[in-house]
N, C-alpha and C positions, 0 to 999 in steps of 0.2 A: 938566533934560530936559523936552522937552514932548510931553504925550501925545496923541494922537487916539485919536476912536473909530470903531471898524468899520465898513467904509461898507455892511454889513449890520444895523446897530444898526436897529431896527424904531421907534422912534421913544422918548418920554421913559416909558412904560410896560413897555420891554423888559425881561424880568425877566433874559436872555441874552446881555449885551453884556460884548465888552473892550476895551479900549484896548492901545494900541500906541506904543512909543517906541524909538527909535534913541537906542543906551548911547554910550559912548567908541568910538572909532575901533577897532577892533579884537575888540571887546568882545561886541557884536552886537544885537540886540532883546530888549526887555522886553514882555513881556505880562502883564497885572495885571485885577482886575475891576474895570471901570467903576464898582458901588457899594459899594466898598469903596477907593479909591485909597492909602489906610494901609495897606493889606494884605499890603505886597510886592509883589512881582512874579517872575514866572516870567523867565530868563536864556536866550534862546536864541543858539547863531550862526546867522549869515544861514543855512549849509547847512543846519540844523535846520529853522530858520523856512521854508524853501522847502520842506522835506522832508515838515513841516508842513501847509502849502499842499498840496501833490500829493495829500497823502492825503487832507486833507477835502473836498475835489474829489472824489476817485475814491466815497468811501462817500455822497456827500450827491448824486452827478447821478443824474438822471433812469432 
């Protein structure tokens, strides 16, 4: 699987980043901390992962 990092990652000093990877076909998104990549990772489906999304959205605007 290959992972990217959040295209909010603040740069190579961010103590707050994670990466993100598309699992098997069905399976859905992994989320994991960028400085740890050994560490596991978190299992979400897309629904989550959106549900996810909506919420950090709604607590973090403006």
């Amino acid at each position: 699987m290959q992972w990217r990092k959040s295209s909010y990652t603040g740069g190579a000093n961010d103590n707050q980043c994670v990466e993100l990877g598309r699992l098997a076909p069905g399976v859905g998104i992994g989320v994991r901390d960028s400085k740890d990549p050994g560490g596991g990772h978190l299992t979400l489906t897309v629904g989550e992962f959106a549900a996810l999304l909506a919420r950090i959205k709604r607590t973090t605007s403006p």
